[in-house]
C-alpha positions as CSV (number, residue, x, y, z in Angstrom):
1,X,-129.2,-5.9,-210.2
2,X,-126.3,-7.6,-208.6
3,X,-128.5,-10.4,-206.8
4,X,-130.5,-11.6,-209.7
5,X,-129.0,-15.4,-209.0
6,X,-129.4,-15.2,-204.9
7,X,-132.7,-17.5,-204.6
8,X,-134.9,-17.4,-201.6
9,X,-133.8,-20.9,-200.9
10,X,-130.1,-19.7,-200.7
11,X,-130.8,-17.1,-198.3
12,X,-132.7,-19.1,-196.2
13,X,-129.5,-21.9,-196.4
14,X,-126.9,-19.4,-195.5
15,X,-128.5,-16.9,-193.2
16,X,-127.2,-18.1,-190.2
17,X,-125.4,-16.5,-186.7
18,X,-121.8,-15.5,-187.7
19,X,-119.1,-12.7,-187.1
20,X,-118.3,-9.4,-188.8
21,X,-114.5,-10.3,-187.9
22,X,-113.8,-6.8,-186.9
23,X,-111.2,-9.0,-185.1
24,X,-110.1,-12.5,-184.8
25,X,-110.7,-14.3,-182.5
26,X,-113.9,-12.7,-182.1
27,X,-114.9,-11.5,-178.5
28,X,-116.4,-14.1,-177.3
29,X,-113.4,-16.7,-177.2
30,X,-111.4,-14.1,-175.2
31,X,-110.5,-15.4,-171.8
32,X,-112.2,-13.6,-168.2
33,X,-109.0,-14.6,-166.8
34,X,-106.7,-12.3,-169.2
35,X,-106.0,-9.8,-165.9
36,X,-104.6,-6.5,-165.4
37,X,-100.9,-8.0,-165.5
38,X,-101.2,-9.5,-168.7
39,X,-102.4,-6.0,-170.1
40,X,-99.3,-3.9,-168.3
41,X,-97.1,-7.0,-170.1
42,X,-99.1,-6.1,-173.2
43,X,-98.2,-2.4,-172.8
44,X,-94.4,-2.9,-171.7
45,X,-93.5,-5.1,-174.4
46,X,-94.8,-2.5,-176.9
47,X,-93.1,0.0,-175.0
48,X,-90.3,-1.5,-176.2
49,X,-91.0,-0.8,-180.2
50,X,-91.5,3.4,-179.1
51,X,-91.4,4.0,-183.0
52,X,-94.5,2.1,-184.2
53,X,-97.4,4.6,-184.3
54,X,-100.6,4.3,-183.0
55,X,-104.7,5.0,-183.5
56,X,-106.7,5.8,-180.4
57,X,-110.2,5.3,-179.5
58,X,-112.1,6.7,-176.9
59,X,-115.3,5.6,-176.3
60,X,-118.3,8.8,-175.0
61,X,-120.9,6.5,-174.1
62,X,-123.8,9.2,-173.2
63,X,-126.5,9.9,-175.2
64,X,-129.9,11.8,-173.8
65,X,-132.0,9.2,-174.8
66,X,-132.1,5.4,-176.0
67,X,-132.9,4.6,-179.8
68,X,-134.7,1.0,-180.0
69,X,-132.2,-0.5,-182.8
70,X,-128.8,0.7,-181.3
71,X,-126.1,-2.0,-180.2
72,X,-124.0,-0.2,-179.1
73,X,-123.0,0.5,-175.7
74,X,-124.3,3.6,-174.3
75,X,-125.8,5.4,-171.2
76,X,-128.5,7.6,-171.0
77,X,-128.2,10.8,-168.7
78,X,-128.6,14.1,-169.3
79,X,-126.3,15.5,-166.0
80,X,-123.7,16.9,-167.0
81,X,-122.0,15.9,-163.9
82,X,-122.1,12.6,-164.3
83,X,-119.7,13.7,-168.2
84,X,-117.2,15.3,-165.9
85,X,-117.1,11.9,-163.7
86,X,-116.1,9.8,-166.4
87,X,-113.9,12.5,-168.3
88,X,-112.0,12.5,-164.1
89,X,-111.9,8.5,-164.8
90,X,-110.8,8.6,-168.5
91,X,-107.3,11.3,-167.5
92,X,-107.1,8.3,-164.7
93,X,-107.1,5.6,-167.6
94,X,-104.9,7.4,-169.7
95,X,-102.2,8.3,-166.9
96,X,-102.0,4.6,-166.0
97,X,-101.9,3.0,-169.1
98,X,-98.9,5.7,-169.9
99,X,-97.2,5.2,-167.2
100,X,-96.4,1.3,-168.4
101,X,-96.4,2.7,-172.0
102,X,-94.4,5.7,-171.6
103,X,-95.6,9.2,-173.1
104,X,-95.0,11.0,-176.2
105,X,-95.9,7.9,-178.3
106,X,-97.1,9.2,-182.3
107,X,-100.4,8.9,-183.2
108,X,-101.6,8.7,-186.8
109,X,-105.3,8.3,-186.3
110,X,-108.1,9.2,-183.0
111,X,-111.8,8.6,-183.2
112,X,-114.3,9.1,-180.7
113,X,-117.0,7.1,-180.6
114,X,-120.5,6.5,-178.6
115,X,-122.7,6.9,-177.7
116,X,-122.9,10.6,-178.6
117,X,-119.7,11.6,-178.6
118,X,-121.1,15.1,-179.7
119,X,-122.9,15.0,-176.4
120,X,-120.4,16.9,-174.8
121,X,-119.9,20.3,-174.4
122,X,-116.8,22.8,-175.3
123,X,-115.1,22.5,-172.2
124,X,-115.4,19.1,-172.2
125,X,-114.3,18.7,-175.5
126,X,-111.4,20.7,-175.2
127,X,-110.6,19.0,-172.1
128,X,-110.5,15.7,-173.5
129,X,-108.2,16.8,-176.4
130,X,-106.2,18.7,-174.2
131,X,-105.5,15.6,-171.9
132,X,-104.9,13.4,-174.9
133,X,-102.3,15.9,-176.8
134,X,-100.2,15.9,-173.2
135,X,-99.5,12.5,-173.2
136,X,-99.5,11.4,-177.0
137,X,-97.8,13.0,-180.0
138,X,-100.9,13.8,-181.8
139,X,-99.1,13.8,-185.6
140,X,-99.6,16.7,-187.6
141,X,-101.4,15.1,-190.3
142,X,-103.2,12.6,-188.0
143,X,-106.7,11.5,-188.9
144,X,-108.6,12.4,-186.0
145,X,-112.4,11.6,-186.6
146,X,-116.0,12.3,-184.4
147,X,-119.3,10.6,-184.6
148,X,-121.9,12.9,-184.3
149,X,-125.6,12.7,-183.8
150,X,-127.3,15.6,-186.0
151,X,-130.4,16.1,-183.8
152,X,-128.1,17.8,-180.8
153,X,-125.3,19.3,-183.3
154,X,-124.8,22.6,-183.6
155,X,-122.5,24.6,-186.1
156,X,-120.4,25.9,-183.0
157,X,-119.9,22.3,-182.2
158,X,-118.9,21.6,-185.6
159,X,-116.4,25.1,-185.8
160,X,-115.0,23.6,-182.6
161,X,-113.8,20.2,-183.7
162,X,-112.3,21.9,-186.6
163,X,-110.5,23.7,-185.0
164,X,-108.9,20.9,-182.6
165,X,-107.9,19.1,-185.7
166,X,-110.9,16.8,-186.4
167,X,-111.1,16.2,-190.2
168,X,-113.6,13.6,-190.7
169,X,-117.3,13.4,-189.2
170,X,-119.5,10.9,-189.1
171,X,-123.3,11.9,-189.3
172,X,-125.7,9.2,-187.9
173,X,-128.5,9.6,-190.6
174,X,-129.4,5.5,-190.2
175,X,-132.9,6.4,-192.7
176,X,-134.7,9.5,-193.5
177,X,-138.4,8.2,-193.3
178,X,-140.5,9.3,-190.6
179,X,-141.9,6.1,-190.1
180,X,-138.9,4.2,-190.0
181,X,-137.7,6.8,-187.6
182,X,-141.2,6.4,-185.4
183,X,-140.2,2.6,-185.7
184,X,-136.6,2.4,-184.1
185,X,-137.2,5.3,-181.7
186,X,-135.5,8.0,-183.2
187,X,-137.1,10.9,-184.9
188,X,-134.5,13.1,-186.9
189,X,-136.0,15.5,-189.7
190,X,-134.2,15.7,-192.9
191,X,-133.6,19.1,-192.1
192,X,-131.0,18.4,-189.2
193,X,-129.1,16.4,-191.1
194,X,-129.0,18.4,-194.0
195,X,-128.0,21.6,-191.3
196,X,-125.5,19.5,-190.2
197,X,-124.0,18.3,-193.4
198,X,-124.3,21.9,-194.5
199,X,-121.9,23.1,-191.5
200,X,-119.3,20.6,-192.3
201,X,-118.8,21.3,-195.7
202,X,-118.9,25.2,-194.9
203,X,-116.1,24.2,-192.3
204,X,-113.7,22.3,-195.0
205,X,-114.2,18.8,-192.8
206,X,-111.8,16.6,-195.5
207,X,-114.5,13.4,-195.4
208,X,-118.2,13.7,-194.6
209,X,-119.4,10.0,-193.8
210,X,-123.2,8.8,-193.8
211,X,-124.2,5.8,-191.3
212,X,-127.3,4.2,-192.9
213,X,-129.4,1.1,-191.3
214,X,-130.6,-1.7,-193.9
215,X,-133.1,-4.4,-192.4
216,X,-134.8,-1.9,-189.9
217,X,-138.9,-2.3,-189.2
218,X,-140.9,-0.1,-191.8
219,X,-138.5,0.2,-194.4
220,X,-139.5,-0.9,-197.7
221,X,-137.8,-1.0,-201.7
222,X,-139.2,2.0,-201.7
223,X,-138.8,4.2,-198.6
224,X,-135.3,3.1,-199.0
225,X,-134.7,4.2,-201.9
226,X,-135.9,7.3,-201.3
227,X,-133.3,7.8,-198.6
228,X,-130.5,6.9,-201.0
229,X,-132.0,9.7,-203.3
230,X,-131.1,12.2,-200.6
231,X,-128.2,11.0,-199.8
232,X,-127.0,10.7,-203.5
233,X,-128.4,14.3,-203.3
234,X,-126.2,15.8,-200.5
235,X,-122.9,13.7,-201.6
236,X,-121.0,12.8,-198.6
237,X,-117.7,11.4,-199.5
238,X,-118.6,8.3,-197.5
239,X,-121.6,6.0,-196.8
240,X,-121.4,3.2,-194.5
241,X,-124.5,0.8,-195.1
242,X,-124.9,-1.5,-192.0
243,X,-127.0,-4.6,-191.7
244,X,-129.5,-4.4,-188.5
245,X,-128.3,-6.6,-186.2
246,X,-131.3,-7.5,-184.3
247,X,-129.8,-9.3,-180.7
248,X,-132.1,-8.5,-178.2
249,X,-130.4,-11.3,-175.6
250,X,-127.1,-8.9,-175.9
251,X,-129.2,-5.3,-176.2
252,X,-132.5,-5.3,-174.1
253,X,-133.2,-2.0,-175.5
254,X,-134.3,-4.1,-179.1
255,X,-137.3,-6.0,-177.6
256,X,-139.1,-2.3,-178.8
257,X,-138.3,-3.3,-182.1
258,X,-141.5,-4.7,-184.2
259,X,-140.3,-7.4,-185.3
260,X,-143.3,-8.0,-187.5
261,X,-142.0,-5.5,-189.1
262,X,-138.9,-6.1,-190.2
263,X,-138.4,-6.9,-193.7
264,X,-137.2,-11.0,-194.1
265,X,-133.9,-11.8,-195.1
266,X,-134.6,-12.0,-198.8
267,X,-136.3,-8.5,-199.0
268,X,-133.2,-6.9,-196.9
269,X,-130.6,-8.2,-199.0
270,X,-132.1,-6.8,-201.7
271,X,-132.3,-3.2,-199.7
272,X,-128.6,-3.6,-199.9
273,X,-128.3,-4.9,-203.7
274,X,-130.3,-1.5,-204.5
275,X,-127.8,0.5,-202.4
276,X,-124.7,-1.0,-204.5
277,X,-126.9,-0.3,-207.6
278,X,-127.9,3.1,-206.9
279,X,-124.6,4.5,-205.3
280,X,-122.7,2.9,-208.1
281,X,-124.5,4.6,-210.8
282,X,-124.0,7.7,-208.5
283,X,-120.5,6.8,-208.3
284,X,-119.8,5.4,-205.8
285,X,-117.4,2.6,-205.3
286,X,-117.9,-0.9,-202.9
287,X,-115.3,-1.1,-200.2
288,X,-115.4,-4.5,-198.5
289,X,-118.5,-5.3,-196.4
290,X,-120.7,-2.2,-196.2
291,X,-118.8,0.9,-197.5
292,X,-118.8,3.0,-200.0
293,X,-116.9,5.9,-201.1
294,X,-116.1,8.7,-204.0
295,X,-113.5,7.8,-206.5
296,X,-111.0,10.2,-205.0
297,X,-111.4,8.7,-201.2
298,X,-108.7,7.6,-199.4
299,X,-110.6,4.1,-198.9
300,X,-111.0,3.8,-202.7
301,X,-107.8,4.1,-203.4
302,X,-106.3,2.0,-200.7
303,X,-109.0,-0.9,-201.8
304,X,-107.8,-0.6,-205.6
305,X,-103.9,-1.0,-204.0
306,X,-104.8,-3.3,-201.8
307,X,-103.8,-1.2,-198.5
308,X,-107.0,-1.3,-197.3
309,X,-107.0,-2.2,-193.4
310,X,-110.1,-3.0,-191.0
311,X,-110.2,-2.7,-187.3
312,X,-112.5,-2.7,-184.3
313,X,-112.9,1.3,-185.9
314,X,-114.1,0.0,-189.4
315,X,-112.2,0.1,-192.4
316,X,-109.3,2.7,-193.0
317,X,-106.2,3.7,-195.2
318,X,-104.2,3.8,-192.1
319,X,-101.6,0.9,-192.0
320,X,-101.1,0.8,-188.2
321,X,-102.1,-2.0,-186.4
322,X,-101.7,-1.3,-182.8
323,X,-105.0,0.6,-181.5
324,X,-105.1,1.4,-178.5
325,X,-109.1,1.9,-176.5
326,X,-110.1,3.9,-173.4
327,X,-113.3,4.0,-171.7
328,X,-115.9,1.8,-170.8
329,X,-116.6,-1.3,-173.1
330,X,-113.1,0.1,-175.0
331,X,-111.2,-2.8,-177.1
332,X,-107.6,-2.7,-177.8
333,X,-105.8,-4.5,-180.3
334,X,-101.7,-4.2,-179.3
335,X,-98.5,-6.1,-179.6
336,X,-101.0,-9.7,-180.6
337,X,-103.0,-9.1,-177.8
338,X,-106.6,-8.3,-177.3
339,X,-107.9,-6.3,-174.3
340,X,-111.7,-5.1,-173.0
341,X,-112.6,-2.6,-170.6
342,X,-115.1,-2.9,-168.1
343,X,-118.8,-2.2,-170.3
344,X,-120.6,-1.2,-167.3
345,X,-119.8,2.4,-166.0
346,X,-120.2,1.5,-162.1
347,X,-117.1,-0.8,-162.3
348,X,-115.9,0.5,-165.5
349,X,-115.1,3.7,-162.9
350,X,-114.9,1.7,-159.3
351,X,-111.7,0.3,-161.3
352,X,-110.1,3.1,-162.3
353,X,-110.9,4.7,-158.5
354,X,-108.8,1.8,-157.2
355,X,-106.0,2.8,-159.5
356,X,-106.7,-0.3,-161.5
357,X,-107.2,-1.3,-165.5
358,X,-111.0,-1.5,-166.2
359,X,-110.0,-5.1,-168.2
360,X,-112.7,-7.5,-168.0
361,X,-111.2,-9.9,-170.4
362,X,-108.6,-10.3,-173.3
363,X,-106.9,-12.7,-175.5
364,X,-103.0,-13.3,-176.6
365,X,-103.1,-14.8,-179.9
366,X,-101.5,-18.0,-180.9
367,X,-99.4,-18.2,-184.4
368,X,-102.4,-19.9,-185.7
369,X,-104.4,-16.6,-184.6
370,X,-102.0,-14.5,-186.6
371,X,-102.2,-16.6,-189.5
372,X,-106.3,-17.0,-189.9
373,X,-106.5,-13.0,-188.7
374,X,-104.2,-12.2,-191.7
375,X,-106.2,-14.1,-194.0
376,X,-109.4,-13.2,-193.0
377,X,-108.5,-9.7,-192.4
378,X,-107.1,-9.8,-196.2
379,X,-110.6,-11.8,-197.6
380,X,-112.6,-9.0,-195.6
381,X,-110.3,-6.0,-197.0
382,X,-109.8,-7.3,-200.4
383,X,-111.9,-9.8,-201.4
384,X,-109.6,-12.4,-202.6
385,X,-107.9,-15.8,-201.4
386,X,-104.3,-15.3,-203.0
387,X,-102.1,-18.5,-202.4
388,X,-98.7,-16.7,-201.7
389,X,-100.6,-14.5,-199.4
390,X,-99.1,-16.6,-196.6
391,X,-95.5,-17.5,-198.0
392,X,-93.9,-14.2,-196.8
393,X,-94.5,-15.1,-193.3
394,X,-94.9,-18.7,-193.4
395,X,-92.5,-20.2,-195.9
396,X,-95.6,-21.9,-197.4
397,X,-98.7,-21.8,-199.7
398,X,-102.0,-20.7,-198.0
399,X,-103.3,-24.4,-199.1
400,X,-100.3,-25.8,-197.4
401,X,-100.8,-23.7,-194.5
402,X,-105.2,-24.1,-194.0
403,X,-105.8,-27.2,-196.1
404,X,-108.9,-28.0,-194.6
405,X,-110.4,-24.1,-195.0
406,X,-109.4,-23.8,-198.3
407,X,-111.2,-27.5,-199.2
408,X,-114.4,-26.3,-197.7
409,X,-114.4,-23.1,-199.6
410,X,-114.2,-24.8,-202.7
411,X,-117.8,-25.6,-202.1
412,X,-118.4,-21.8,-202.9
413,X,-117.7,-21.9,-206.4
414,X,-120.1,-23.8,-206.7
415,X,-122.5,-21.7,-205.4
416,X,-120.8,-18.8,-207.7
417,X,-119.5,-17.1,-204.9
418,X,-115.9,-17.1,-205.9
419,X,-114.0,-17.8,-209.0
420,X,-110.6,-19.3,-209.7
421,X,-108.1,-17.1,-211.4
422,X,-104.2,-17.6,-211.4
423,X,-102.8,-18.1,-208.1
424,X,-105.5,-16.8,-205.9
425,X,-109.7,-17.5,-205.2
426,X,-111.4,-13.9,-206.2
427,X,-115.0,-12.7,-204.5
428,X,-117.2,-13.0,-207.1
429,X,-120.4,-9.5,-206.5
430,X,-122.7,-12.6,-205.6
431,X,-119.8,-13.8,-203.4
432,X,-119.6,-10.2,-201.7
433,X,-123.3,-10.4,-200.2
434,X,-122.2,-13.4,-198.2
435,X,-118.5,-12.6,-197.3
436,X,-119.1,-13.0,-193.7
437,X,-120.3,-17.0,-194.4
438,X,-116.7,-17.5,-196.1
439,X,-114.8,-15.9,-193.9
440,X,-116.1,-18.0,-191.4
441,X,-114.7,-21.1,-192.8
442,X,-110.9,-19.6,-191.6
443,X,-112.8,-19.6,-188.4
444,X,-110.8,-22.0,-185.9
445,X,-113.4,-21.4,-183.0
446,X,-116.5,-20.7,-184.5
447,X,-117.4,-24.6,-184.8
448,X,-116.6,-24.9,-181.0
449,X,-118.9,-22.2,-179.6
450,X,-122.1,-22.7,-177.5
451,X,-125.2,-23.3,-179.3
452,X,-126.6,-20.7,-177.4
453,X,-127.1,-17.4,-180.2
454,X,-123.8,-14.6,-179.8
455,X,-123.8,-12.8,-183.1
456,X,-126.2,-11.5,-185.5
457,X,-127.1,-13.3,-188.5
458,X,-124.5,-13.0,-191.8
459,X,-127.9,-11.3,-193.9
C-alpha cells in the first residue's frame, strides 16, 4: 500500500479547503468587472497570432434529471425545445466571438461537456457539429471528445459520433453499487454501462475513458473495490478517479447527500490508495492528480516525456494552450486571459439576444500569474519542482524567482512528501496524495481569500 506512512493525525492536519488548479488564478480571484471589451481585446489580439491552434469546449448543460453528488452545472428539462433554444443561442455565441476572432482558425482538440451532452438528439448533434466545422478548421487528426451518460445512450448515438469524428468517449460510471447509486441519486445497472462500453469498442472509438467517484455516501473498502474489479474487467484505456467534492453552499442539489454517510477523510484516502494499488497491478499507470491510463495511452507517454498539459478540460497530450469555451458557465483560457460565461441560462441567453458576450467575469494575468501558473501547472503535470524550470523564461533559478514558496515547501520533506535530487524537488507517492496542499504554497491569493469556504477540501 502506497499510504502505509499517512497517519490519521496527518490527514486531519492537511485536510483543509484548497484548489484543483485547473487554472491559476483560480476562479474566484477573477474580477466581475472584466467586461465584454476586455474579451473582444482578448479575441483581437489573438487574432493577430492566426497560426496558433486551438481546443474548443462547449458546454450541453441538460440532463433529464438531477444526481445528488453532481457539481457541475446543469439543467434539468426534458423539452426538447428548450435544446433547440440554446443550440439558436450557441450559433449566436459562436458568430460573435468569430466575428472579432476571424474564421477558419485550426482546431486540434473539441470536447463537449455537461450536463449530458449525449442528451441530444441526431439533428441536434449534427447541427452543432455542422455549425462548428463552418467557422473553425476542424483538423483532420483533431481530438474531438463526448461525455456521455450510459443510462440514455444508445448504439445509434454512439455510430453517430463516430462518424462525425468523435474518437474518445467518456462514460459516466462514477460506482457500480446499487447502494451507492440509491445514495447519490443515480441508479445505472452494470449492464448499461457495459452496453455502452460494448458499442464503443465495436465502433473503433480510439480511447474509452471511465469517470469514477471516491468519497461518495455508502461506499466502503469493499464495495469499492468491487467496482474496480469491473472496471479492471472491461479495460477502458482511461480511468479518471475524482475526489467527491461535497460543497453544498456552491451546489444546493448536495444537501441530499447523507452526509453520515460519507466515509471520513482517512477512510477515503485510502479508497484512492487501493485504486493506485489495484489499477497498477492491472497496469495501469498514475497520471498526475486522479488519472490513470494503459501503457500505450497518449497521457502515459506524454507524462513519461514530460508533455503532459492540464486545462479547465483535464489533463491531455495536446500542447495548445489557448481553449476557447462556449455556452453557459463556459471558461476560456486565451492570449493570458481568463474569461466566464454567464452560468445561469436566463441571462446566459438574454445576453446573447442582445447581441452581447455572456461574460460574467474574467482575469488578465500579471507576469507573476504566468510565472506561478507555469510552475504549478508543471508540479500538477509532472510532479517535480526542477530549479531551471523558470530560467528559460526568467533569466533566473525558480529559488531566485519564488524564494518564499520554495522555503515553505521545504517543510514537506519533512513530512516525506518530496525528496531532493539534483537540481530539482521530486513528488515523492506519499507526496502525490496531497499535491493539491503543495501546490498551494505557489499560491499568491490563496492566503488573501475570504474565510468564508470556496473550494472543496484537498482529501
Amino acid at each position: 500500500m502506497t499510504m502505509l506512512t499517512i497517519t490519521p493525525d496527518t490527514v486531519a492536519r492537511y485536510n483543509r479547503p484548497g484548489p484543483r488548479y485547473t487554472s491559476y488564478p483560480t476562479v474566484p480571484v477573477w474580477s466581475k468587472n472584466f467586461s465584454e471589451i476586455d474579451y473582444i481585446q482578448t479575441l483581437t489580439t489573438l487574432r493577430q497570432h492566426a497560426a496558433e491552434p486551438l481546443a474548443l469546449y462547449v458546454h450541453l448543460p441538460f440532463c433529464a434529471e438531477r444526481c445528488h453528488y453532481c457539481g457541475c452545472n446543469a439543467t434539468v428539462t426534458r423539452r426538447a425545445p428548450v435544446v433547440d433554444g440554446y443550440l439558436d443561442r450557441l450559433e449566436r455565441e459562436m458568430h460573435l466571438v468569430t466575428a472579432h476572432l476571424g474564421t477558419g482558425r485550426r482546431i486540434v482538440e473539441m470536447h463537449w461537456g455537461g450536463g449530458t451532452p449525449n442528451f441530444l438528439d441526431a439533428a441536434q448533434t449534427r447541427r452543432l457539429v455542422a455549425l462548428v466545422r463552418s467557422l473553425f478548421d476542424v483538423a483532420p487528426n483533431a481530438e474531438l471528445s463526448v461525455e456521455v451518460d450510459p443510462r440514455i445512450a444508445t448504439y445509434d448515438q454512439f455510430a453517430l459520433y463516430r462518424e462525425l469524428g468523435f474518437r474518445r468517449v467518456s462514460l459516466g460510471v462514477q460506482d457500480f453499487d446499487p447502494a451507492v447509486q440509491r445514495a447519490i441519486g443515480r441508479l445505472q445497472p452494470v449492464e448499461q454501462t457495459i452496453a455502452s462500453y460494448t458499442a464503443c469498442r465495436d465502433l473503433g472509438f480510439a480511447s474509452i475513458n471511465f469517470d469514477l467517484v471516491y468519497g461518495l455516501p455508502a461506499q466502503t473498502e469493499a464495495t469499492f473495490g468491487d467496482t474496480l474489479a469491473r472496471v479492471i474487467e472491461l479495460a477502458p484505456d482511461r480511468i479518471a478517479t475524482f475526489s467527491y467534492a461535497h460543497v453544498p453552499w456552491v451546489k444546493p442539489n448536495q444537501k441530499y447527500v447523507d452526509i453520515t454517510a460519507m466515509p471520513d477523510a482517512t477512510t477515503k484516502l485510502g479508497l484512492l490508495d487501493m485504486a493506485i494499488e489495484q489499477l497498477g497491478a492491472a497496469g495501469y499507470t498514475w497520471i498526475g492528480l486522479d488519472h490513470f491510463a494503459l501503457p500505450d495511452d497518449e497521457l502515459t507517454i506524454a507524462q513519461c516525456e514530460r508533455r503532459l498539459h492540464r486545462n479547465f478540460m483535464g489533463y491531455t497530450a495536446q500542447s495548445t494552450t489557448n481553449v476557447l469555451a462556449f455556452g453557459m458557465s463556459g471558461i476560456s483560457d486565451l492570449a493570458n486571459s481568463y474569461i466566464q460565461n454567464d452560468s445561469k441560462l436566463g441571462t446566459y441567453q438574454k445576453a446573447i439576444d442582445a447581441g452581447h458576450l455572456p461574460v460574467v467575469r474574467g482575469h488578465h494575468l500579471s507576469s507573476d500569474d504566468v510565472l506561478r501558473r507555469h510552475v504549478i501547472n508543471h508540479l500538477m503535470c509532472n510532479l517535480e519542482l526542477p530549479e531551471h524550470l523558470t530560467l528559460p523564461t526568467c533569466g533566473a533559478t525558480l529559488s531566485e524567482m519564488l524564494p518564499e514558496a520554495m522555503e515553505r515547501v521545504e517543510h514537506y520533506i519533512d513530512e516525506g512528501w518530496l525528496v531532493r535530487e539534483p537540481g530539482r524537488l521530486t513528488v515523492t507517492m506519499t507526496g502525490r496524495f496531497f499535491l493539491r496542499n503543495i501546490a498551494m504554497e505557489f499560491d499568491g491569493y490563496f492566503q488573501q481569500q475570504t474565510e468564508t469556504p470556496i473550494f472543496s477540501k484537498t482529501v
